[in-house]
MARPAPA-216751 format. One record per residue: residue in three letters; residue number from 0; x, y, z of N, C-alpha, C in turn. Coordinates in pm, whole numbers. Example, Ala and Ser with C-alpha at 12.3 -4.5 7.8 and 13.67 -1.06 7.14 Angstrom:
2
r	k	n_px	n_py	n_pz	ca_px	ca_py	ca_pz	c_px	c_py	c_pz
ALA	0	1319	-569	780	1230	-450	780	1320	-330	780 .
SER	1	1285	-225	708	1367	-106	714	1290	3	787 .
***
This chain:
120
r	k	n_px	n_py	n_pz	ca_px	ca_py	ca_pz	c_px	c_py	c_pz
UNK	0	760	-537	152	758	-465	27	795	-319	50 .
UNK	1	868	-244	-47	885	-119	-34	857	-39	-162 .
UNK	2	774	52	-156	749	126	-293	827	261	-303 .
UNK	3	844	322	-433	854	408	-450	804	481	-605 .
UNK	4	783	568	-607	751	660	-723	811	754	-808 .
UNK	5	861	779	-917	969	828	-1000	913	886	-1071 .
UNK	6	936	1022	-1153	905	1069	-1230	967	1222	-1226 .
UNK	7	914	1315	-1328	992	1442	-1297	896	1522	-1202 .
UNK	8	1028	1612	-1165	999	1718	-1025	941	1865	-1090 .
UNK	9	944	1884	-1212	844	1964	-1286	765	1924	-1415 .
UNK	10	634	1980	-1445	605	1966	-1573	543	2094	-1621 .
UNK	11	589	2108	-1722	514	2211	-1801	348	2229	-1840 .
UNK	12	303	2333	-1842	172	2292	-1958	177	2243	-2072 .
UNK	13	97	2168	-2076	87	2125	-2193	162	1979	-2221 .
UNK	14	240	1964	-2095	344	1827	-2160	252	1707	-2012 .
UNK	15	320	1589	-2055	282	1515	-1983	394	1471	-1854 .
UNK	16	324	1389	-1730	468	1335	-1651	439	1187	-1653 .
UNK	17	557	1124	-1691	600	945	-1693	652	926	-1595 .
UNK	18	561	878	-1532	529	814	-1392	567	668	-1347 .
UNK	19	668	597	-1311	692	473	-1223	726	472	-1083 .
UNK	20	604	338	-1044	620	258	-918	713	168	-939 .
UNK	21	772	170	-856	872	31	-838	844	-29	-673 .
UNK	22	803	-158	-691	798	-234	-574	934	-340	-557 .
UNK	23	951	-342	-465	1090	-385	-419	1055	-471	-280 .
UNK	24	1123	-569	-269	1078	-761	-213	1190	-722	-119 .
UNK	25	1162	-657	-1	1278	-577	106	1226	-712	240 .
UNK	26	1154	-798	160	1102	-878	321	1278	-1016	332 .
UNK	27	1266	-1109	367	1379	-1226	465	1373	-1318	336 .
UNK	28	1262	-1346	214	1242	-1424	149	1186	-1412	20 .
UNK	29	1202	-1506	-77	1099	-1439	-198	962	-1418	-193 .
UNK	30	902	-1397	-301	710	-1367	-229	688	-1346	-365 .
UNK	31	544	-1336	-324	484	-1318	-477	416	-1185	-436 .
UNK	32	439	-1122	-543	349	-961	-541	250	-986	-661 .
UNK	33	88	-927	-633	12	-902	-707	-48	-738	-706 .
UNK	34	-20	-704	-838	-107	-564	-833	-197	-598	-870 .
UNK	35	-307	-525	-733	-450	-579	-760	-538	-452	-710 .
UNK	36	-637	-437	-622	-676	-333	-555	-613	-316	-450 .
UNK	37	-525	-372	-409	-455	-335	-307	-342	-215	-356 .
UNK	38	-359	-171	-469	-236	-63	-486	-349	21	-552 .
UNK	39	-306	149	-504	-371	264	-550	-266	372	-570 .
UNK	40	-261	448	-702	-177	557	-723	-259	695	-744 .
UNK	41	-256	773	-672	-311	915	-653	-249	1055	-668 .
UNK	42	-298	1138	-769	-233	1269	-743	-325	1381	-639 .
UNK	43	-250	1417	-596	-282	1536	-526	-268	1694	-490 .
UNK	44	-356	1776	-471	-280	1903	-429	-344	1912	-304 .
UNK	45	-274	1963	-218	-357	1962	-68	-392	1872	-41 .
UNK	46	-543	1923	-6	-655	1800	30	-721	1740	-87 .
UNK	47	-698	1822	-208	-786	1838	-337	-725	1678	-388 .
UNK	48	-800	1538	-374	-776	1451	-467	-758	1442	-636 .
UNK	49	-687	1480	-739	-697	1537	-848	-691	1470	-980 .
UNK	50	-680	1290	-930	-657	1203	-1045	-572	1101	-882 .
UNK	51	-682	974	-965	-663	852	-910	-692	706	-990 .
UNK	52	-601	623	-993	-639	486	-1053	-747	432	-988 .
UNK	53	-815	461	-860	-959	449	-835	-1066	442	-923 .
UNK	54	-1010	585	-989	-1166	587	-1067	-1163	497	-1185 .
UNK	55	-1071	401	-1227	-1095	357	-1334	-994	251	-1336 .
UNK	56	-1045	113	-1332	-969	-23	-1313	-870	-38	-1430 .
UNK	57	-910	27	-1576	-815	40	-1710	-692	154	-1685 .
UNK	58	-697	193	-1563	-580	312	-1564	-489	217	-1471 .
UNK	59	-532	145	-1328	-418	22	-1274	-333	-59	-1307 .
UNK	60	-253	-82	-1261	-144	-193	-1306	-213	-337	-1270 .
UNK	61	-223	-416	-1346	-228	-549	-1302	-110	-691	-1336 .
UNK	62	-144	-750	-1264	-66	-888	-1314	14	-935	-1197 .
UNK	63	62	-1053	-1181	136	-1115	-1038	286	-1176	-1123 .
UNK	64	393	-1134	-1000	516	-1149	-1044	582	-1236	-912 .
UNK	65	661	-1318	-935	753	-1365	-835	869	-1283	-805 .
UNK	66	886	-1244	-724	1019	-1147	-663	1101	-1244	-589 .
UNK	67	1220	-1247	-615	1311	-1292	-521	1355	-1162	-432 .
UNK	68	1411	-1228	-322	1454	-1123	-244	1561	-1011	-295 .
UNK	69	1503	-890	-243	1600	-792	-347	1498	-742	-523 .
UNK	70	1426	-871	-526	1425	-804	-688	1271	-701	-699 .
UNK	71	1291	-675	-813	1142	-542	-764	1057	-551	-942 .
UNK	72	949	-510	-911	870	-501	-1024	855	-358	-1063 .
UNK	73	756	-331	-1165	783	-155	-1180	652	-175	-1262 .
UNK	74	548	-28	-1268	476	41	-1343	482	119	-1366 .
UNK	75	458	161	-1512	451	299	-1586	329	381	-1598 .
UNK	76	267	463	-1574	169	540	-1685	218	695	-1694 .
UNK	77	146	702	-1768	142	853	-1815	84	963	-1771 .
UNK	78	85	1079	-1741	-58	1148	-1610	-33	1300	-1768 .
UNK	79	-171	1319	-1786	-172	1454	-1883	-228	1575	-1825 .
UNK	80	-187	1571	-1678	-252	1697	-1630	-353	1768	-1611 .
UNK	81	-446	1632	-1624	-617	1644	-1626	-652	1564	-1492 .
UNK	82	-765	1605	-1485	-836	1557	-1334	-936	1434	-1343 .
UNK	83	-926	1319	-1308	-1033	1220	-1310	-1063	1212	-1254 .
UNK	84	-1235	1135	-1307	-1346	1139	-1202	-1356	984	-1228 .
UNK	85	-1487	947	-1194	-1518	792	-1155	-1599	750	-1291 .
UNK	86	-1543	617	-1338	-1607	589	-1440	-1505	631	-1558 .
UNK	87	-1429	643	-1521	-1262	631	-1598	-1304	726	-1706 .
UNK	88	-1350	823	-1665	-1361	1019	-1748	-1259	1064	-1683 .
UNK	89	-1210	1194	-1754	-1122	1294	-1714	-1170	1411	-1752 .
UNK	90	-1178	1481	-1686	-1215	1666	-1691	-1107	1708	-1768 .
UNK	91	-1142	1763	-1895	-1060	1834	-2001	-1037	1983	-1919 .
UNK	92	-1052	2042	-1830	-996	2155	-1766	-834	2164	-1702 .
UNK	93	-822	2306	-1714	-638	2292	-1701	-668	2336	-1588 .
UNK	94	-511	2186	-1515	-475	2266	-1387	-404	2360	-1344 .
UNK	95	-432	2431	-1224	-357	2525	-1156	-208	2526	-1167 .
UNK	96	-156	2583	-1187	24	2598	-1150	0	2539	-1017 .
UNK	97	108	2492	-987	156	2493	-810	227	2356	-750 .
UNK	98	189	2277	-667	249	2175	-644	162	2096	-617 .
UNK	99	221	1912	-688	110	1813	-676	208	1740	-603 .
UNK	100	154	1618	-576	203	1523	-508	138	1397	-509 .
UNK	101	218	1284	-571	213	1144	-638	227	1049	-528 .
UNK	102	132	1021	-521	118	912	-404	74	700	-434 .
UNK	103	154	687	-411	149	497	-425	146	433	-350 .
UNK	104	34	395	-299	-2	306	-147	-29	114	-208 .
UNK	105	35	52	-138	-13	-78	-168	-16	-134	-28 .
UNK	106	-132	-200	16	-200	-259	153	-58	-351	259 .
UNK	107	-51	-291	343	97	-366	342	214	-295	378 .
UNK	108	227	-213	270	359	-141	254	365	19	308 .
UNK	109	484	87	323	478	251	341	442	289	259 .
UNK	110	345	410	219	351	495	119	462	523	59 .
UNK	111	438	567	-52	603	664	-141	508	781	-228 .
UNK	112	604	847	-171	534	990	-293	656	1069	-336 .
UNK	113	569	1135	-469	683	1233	-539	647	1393	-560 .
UNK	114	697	1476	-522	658	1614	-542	672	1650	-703 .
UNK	115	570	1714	-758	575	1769	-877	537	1923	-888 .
UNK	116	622	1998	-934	553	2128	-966	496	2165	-1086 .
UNK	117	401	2194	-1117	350	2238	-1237	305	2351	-1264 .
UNK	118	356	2400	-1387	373	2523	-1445	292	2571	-1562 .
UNK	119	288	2698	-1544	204	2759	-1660	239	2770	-1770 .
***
């Protein structure tokens, strides 16, 4: 499997970023992919964890797809520039300007991440 993560390389205040994973069936044969807990999508600044589909099983992608070789699946969400905590809340506080970084791990596969800058 190979992931990657798409979305824009800035966002403004106030606006949101539309966010896709695309998993891609890079193995000798077809397979079945399930998004399950084995995929986790995380933003970050630094070390600062700042919003994760962790905290909340209604923010994950689910469902199982057959991939033929070559073919790839994809998820969307939306990220509004707020910080979640556990128990699928989000801290209504604005973030910092500066740079985040979108991270999509599924058990298995390389990471993929996307740099975002965000602005005041």
């Amino acid at each position: 499997m190979t992931l990657s993560v798409t979305g824009p390389g800035q966002v403004k205040a106030g606006a949101t970023a539309a966010l896709t994973v695309t998993v891609t069936n890079s193995g000798t044969a077809a397979c079945t992919f399930t998004f399950d807990t084995r995929f986790t999508m995380k933003i970050v600044s630094g070390t600062d964890e700042v919003w994760s589909t962790a905290d909340c099983a209604q923010w994950a992608p689910t469902g199982t797809q057959s991939l033929a070789l070559g073919a790839a699946a994809t998820w969307q969400t939306t990220w509004d520039r707020h910080r979640s905590q556990a128990t699928c809340k989000v801290v209504p506080t604005t973030l910092k300007a500066g740079t985040y970084v979108v991270e999509a791990m599924y058990t298995g596969a390389a990471p993929a991440q996307l740099v975002m800058l965000l602005t005041a």
